[in-house]
N, C-alpha and C positions, 0 to 999 in steps of 0.2 A: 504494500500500500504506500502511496506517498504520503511521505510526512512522517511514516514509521521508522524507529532508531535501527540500525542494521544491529544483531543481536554478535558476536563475536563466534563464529564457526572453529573448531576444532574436531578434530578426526585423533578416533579412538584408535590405538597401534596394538596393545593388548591389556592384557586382565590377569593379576596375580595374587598370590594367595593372601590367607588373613597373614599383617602384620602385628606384631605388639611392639610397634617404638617406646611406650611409656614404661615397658616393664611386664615382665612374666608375670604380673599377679593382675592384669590390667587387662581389660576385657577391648578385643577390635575393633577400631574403629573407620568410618569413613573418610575415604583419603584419596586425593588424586594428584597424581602425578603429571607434573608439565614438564615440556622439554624448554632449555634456554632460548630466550629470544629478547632481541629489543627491550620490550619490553617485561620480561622475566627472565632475568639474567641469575646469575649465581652467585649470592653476596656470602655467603659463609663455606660452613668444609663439606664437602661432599666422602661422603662412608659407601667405598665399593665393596664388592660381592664377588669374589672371582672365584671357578671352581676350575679345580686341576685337577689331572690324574696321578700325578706323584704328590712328591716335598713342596708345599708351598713355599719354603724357602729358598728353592731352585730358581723362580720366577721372581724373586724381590728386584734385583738388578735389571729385569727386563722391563719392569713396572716402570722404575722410575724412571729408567730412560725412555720410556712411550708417553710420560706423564710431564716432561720435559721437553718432547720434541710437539707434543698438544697448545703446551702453555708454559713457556719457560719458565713467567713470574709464580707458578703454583709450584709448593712441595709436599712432603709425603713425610708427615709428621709418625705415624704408629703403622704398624705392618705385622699383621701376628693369624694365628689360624682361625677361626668360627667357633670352634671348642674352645678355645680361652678365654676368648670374648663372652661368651655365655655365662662359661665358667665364675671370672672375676663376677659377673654382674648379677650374681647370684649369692657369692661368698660370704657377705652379710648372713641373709636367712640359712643357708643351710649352716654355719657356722653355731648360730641360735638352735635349729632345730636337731643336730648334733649333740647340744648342749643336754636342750631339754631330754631328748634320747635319751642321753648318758643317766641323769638323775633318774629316769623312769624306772629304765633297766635297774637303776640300784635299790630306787624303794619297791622295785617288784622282787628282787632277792632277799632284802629285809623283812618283809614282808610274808616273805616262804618259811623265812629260818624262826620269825616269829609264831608264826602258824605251827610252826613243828614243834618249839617251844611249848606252848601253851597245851598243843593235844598229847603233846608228854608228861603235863603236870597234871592233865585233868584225867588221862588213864590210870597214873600213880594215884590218882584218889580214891579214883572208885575200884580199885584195882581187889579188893574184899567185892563189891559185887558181881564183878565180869567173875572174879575166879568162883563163885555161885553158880552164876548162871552154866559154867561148864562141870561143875559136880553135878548139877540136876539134868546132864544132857545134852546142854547147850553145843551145837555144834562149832567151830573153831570159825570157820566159813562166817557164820551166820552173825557173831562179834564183829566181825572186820566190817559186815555190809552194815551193821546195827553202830557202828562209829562212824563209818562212812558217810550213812545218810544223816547224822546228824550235821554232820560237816557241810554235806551240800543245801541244808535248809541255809546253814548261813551265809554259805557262799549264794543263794538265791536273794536272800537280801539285800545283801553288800554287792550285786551283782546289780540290781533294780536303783539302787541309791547310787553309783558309781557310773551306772551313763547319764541317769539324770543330772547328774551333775556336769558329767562330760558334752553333754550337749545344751548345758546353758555354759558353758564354760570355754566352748566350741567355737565360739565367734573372736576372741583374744588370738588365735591363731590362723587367724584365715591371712594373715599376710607372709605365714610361712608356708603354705600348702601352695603347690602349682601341679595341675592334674586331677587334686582331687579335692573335691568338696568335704566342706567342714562335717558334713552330717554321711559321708560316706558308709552306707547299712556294711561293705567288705571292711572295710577298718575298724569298724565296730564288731562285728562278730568276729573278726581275727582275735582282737583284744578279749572277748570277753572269752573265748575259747582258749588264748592261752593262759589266761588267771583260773579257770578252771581247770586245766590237764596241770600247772600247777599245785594249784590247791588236793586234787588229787594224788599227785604223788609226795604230797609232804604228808598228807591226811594217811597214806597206806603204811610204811615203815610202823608209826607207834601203836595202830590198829594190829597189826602182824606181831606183834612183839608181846601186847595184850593175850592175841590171842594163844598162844604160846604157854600162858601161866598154868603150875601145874596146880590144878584147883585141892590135891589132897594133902600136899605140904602146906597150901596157904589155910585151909582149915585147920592144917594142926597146930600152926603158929598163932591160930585165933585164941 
């Protein structure tokens, strides 16, 4: 129409994948790419993408003299692989989430050795009834599963109060996770499945050892 502003034409060359410029914890976004011109020229540093079939550090020397004979006035401040790069800009969080790791792992071993603790002092107590119950019969089996299950009511407890809390607790870490979501149902059943094969095997040793007592000496020292 006359009188209408000509609108600026541009032609699309291609189309590629999601980036995260802001950061691996930073959700894609829309973004277009122009090529130099007159009017949109290149005022700051330009970050290449070069893929090779060997040592990228075979091709450093070739870089800068093609980046030279392009544009004399430009240089080529940092030169390093896509794994590094990655790497460093990560090393904050996983640093952090190593950390925490580390503490988990150790309240999950104190936490085993306390458990073994506590079900050896409370065998030693009732250690006059278990040895009853196998004077009257009681079969040896049937103490271990009769310790056992009482183990796994608590551990059903402590199991219900321990995500609950992990999942109101679960947004404090969402800046170390990439990949996975805070409320991941695999992360959580992994966890709660190994604090149970856990509790399990610290729960079985003093169940075994209970079971073991010989009920006719322990009456006769009654």
């Amino acid at each position: 129409r006359p009188g209408t502003p000509q609108r600026p034409r541009a032609e699309i060359v291609g189309v590629i994948g999601n980036v995260l410029k802001e950061g691996l914890d930073t959700a894609p976004q829309n973004e277009l790419y122009l090529l130099p011109t007159n009017d949109n020229s290149i005022r700051r540093e330009v970050h290449l993408v070069i893929k090779t079939n060997g040592d990228p550090a075979a091709i450093i020397g070739m870089l800068r003299a093609l980046v030279a004979e392009i544009e004399p006035s430009a240089a080529i401040s940092t030169v390093g692989a896509l794994a590094s790069q990655v790497s460093a800009s990560v090393a904050q969080p996983r640093f952090a989430a190593t950390v925490l790791g580390a503490v988990a792992l150790v309240g999950l071993a104190l936490s085993a050795i306390g458990l073994y603790g506590v079900l050896a002092w409370l065998l030693v107590s009732r250690t006059h009834e278990i040895g009853l119950r196998l004077a009257l019969g009681a079969r040896p089996v049937t103490v271990i599963l009769q310790v056992t299950a009482e183990v796994w009511k608590s551990l059903a407890i402590g199991t219900v109060v321990g995500v609950a809390a992990a999942v109101l607790l679960s947004r404090f870490v969402t800046t170390l996770l990439f990949g996975v979501a805070p409320l991941d149902p695999v992360s959580f059943g992994a966890a709660v499945l190994l604090v149970a094969a856990l509790v399990t095997i610290a729960a079985i040793a003093p169940a075994h050892r209970a079971s073991r007592i010989d009920p006719i000496r322990l009456l006769r020292d009654v």
